[in-house]
N, C-alpha and C positions, 0 to 999 in steps of 0.2 A: 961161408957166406951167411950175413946174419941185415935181415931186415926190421922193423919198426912196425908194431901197431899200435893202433889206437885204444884204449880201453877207457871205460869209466864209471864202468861198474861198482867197482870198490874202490872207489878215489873216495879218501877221508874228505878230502874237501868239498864232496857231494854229501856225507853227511852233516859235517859241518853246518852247511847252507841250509839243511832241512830241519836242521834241530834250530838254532837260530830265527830261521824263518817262520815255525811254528811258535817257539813263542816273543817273537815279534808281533807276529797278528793278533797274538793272546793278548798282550799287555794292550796293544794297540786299541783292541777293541773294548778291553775293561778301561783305557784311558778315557776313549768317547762315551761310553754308556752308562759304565758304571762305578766310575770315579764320583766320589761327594764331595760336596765344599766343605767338609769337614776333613775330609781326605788333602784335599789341596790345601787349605790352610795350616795343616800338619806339616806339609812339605815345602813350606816358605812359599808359597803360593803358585810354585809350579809342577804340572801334570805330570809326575812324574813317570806314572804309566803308560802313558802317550810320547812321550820324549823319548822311554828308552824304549819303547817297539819303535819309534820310527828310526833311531838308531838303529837296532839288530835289523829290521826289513834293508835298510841302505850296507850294514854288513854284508848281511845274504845275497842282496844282488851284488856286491864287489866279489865275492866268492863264486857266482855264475858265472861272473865275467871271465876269472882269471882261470878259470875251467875251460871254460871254450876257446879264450886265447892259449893257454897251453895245458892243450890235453899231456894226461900222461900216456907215456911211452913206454911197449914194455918190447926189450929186443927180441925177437925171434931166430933161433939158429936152425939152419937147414943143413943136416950131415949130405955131405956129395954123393957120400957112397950107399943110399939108401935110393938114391935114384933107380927107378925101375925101366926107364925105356936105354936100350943097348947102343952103345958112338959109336 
């Protein structure tokens, strides 16, 4: 007899999302703050640090997503004969 649980503790795809998601916010907020128009003109005039955190943040949440849609599954087996109450 073998049932299903749920785990996600160490789902890579939770780390994934965190590592991604951290420096998402990083670029995200050196795009807004601390990007220079010497910076953006360097990069054909667009924000390139802003672009690509807003990018990895919309990663990270597809990686939330697909977590919660499908958790992983780890089987559990239950021996019969380890039963303690007597038939």
């Amino acid at each position: 007899m073998s049932t299903e649980t749920r785990t996600s503790a160490f789902d890579i795809r939770l780390i994934i999302a965190v590592l991604t998601g951290v420096y998402g916010i990083v670029l995200t907020v050196l795009g807004l703050f601390v990007t220079s128009a010497d910076e953006i003109d360097k990069s054909a005039g667009v924000n390139i640090n802003l672009w690509t955190g807003l990018a990895l943040i919309v990663v990270t949440l597809l990686f939330v997503v697909w977590v919660r849609l499908r958790p992983l599954r780890i089987p559990v087996h239950h021996d019969e004969e380890d039963t303690s109450a007597p038939h």
